[in-house]
C-alpha positions in Angstrom: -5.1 -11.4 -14.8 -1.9 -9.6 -14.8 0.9 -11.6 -12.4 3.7 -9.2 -11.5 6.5 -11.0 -9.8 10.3 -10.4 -8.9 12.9 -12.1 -10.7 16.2 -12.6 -8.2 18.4 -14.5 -10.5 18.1 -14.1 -14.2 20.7 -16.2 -17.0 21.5 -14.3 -19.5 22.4 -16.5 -22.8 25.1 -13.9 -24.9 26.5 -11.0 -23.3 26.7 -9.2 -26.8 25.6 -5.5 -27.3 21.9 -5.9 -25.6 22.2 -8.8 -23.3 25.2 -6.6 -21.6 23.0 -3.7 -21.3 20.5 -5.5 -19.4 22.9 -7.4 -17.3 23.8 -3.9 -15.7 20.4 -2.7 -15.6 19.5 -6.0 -13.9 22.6 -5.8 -11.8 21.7 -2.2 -10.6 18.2 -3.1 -9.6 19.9 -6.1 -7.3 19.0 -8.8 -9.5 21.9 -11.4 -10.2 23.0 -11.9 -13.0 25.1 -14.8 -15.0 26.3 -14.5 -18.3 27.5 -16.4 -21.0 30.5 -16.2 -23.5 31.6 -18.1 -26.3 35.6 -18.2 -24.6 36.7 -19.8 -22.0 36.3 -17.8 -18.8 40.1 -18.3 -17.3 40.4 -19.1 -13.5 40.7 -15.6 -10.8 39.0 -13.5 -13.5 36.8 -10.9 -11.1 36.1 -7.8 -13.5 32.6 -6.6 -13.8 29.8 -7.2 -16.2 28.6 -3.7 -16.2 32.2 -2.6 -17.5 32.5 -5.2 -20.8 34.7 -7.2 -18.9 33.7 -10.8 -17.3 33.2 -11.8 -13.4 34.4 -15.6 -12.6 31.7 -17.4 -10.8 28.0 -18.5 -10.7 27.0 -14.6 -11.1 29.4 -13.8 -13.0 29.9 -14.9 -16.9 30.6 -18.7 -17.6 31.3 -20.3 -20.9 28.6 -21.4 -23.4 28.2 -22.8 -27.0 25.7 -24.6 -28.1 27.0 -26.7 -30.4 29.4 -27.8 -27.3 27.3 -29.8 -25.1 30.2 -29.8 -22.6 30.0 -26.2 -21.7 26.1 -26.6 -20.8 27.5 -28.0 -17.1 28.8 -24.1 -16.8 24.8 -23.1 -16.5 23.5 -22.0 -13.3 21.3 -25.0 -12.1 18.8 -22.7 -10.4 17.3 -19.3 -12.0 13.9 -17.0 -12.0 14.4 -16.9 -15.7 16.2 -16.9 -19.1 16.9 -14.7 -21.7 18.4 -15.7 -25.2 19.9 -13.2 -26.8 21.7 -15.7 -30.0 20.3 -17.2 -33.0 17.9 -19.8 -31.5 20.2 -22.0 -34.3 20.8 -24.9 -35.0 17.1 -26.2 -34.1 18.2 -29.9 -33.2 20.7 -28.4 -30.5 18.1 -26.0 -29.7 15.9 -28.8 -29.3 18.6 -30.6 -26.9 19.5 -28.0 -24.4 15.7 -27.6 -24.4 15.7 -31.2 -22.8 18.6 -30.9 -21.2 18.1 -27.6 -19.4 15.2 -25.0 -20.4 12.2 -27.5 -19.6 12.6 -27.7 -15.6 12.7 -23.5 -16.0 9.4 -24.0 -18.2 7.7 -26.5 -16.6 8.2 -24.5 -13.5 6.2 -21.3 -14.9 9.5 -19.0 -15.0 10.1 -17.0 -17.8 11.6 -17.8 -20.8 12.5 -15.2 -23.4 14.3 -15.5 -26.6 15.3 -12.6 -29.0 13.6 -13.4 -32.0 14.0 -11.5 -35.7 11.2 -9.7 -38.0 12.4 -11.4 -41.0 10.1 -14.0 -39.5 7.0 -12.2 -40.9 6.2 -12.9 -44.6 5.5 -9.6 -46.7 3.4 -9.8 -49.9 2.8 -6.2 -50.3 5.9 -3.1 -50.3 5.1 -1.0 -47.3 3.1 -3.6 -45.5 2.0 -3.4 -42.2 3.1 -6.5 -39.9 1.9 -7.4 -36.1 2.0 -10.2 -34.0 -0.6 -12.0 -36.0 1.0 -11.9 -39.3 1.6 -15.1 -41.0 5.2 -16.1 -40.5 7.5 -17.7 -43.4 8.5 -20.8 -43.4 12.5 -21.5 -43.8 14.9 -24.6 -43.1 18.0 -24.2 -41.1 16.7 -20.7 -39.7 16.7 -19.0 -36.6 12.7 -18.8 -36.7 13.0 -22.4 -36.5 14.2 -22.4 -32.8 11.7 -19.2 -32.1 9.1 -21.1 -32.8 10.0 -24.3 -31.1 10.8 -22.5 -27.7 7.5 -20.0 -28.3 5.2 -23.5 -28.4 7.6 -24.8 -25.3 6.3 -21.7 -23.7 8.8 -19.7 -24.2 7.9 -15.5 -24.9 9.5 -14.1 -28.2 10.4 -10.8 -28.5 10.8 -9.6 -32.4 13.3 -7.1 -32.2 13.4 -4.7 -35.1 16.8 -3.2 -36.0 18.9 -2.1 -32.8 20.2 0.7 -32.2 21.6 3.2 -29.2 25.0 2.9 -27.0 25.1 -0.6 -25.4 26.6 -0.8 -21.8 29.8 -2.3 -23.0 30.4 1.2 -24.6 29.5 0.1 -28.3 27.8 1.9 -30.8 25.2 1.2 -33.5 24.1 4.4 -35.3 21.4 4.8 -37.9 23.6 8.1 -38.8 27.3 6.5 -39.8 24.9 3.5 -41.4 23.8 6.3 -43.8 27.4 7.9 -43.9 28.7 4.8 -44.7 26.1 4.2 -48.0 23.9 1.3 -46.5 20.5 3.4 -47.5 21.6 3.6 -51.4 19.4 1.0 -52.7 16.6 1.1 -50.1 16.1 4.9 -49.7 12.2 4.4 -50.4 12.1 1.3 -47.7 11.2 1.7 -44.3 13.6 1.1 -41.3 11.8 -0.4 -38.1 14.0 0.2 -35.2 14.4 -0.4 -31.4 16.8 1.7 -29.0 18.8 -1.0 -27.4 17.6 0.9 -23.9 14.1 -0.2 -25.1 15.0 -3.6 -25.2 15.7 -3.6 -22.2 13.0 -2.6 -20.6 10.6 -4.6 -22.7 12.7 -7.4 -21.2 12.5 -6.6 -17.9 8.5 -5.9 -17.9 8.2 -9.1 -19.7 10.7 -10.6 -16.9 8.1 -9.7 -14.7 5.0 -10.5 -15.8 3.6 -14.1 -15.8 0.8 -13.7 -18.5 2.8 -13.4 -21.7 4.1 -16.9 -21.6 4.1 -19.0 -25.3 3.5 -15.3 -26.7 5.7 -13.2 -29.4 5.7 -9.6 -28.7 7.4 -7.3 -31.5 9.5 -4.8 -29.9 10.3 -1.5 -31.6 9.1 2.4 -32.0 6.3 2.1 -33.7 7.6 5.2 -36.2 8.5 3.0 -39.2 10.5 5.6 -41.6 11.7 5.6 -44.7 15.3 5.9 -45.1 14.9 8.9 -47.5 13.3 10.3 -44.6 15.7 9.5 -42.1 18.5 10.8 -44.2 16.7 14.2 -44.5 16.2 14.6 -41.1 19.8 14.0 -39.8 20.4 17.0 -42.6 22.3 15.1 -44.6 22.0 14.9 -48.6 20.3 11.9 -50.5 22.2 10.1 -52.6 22.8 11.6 -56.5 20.9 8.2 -57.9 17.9 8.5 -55.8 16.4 12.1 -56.2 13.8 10.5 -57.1 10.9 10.2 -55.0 9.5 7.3 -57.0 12.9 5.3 -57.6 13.0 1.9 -56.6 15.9 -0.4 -56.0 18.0 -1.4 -58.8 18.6 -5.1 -57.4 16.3 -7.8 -58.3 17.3 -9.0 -54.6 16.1 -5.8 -53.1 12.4 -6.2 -55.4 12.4 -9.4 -54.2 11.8 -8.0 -50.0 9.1 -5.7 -49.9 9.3 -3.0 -47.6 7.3 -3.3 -44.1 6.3 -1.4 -41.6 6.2 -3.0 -37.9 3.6 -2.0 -35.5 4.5 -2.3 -31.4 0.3 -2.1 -30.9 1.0 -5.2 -28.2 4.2 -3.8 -26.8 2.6 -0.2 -26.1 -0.3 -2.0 -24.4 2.2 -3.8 -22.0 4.6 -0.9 -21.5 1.7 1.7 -20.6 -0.1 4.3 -22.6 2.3 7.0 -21.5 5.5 5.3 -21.9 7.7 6.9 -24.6 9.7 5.4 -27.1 13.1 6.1 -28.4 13.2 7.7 -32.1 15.9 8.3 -34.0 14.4 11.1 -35.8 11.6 13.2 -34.9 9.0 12.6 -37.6 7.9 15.7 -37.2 11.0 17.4 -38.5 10.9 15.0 -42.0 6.9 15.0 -42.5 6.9 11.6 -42.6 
């Protein structure tokens, strides 16, 4: 059974490029908001959130780090729910403020969310389709390690495929100036999984929302895996002299060693709605991918 419920008072854990997107999106739909920041938030300070700029006070932006146990006393005492946007790392301080903090939210059915990372899933095969269900890897000292310890806490996990979009705070992450700049040379026959940053935010929000996802990860992205030779082609720009080749692979022995995959958002449509529409870079139908 579906639970839809109405978050007043949301933490947000990293301001960065999407956590200050959803702030103002939270903000605008009356929900308050507190933020954290690695600096300390000085005395009087009274800017806005929505702006890039921080708000003293309980709904404003207080300082955080979790390897500084002392700055935990800055987090609101009471919230409808959590969202970690940071490396869930390291796991034993994960584990801590856990303890220390997250388990009353838990143990009290709110939401939980952390931003998780699809270099959990293990690939065996290039071009390999990954979902929820696919067998994670298993790495020491990694963020997965604290995904996976909140995510059996209770905790949802949304797998966030590469971000892109205009964030609130007036930055920009561009699939086109990553190209301009020559990060597609050795991977122009991989695929690129991406998530608009406005996306993100939404997923959050549903998930925010909704009571039934709890202990769940949920990968969050178009569900139009390309290829970056495709990508490339359909921004109109030229391929690179070295990779003409439709069957090239990467020169690096590090590259060969992390077989393309493709990451499907099966889960994520279900939860958004048939008809919702996801953001894509480029039109596949302009590439004939």
């Amino acid at each position: 059974m579906n639970t839809v419920m109405k978050v007043q008072k949301v933490l947000i854990i990293g301001a960065g490029f999407v956590g200050s997107s959803l702030a103002a999106s939270l903000q605008s739909s009356g929900v308050q908001v507190c933020c954290t920041r690695r600096q300390k938030v000085e005395e009087g300070t009274v800017q806005n959130v929505e702006e890039g700029t921080v708000q003293k006070g309980e709904e404003g932006t207080v300082q955080f780090v979790l390897e500084d146990e002392e700055t935990w006393r800055n987090l609101p005492k009471e919230v409808d729910g959590v969202v970690w946007t940071l490396p869930a790392k390291p796991l034993s301080q994960v584990q801590r403020l856990h303890d220390a903090y997250l388990h009353s939210i838990l143990d009290e059915k709110k939401p939980v969310i952390v931003y998780g990372s699809t270099s959990r899933y293990q690939v065996d095969e290039a071009h390999q389709w990954v979902d929820e269900k696919t067998k994670k890897t298993q790495k020491e000292d990694s963020r997965e390690e604290g995904e996976d310890f909140l995510q059996e806490k209770g905790a949802t996990v949304l797998v966030l495929a590469g971000i892109w979009g205009e964030s609130k705070s007036g930055q920009l992450r561009s699939p086109k100036s990553w190209i301009e700049k020559g990060y597609h040379i050795n991977s122009i026959n991989k695929y690129l999984n991406l998530a608009h940053v406005d996306d993100i935010v939404k997923a959050t929000e549903e998930v925010l929302n909704r009571s039934e996802f709890r202990g769940q990860a949920i990968n969050v992205c178009d569900g139009n895996p390309m290829l970056w030779r495709d990508i490339t082609l359909g921004f109109g720009l030229e391929l690179p002299a070295t990779t003409q080749d439709p069957n090239a692979t990467a020169p690096t022995s590090r590259l060969l060693s992390r077989p393309s995959k493709r990451i499907s958002n099966g889960l994520l449509q279900s939860i958004m709605g048939k008809d919702y529409k996801f953001k894509t870079v480029v039109d596949p139908d302009t590439t004939g991918a």
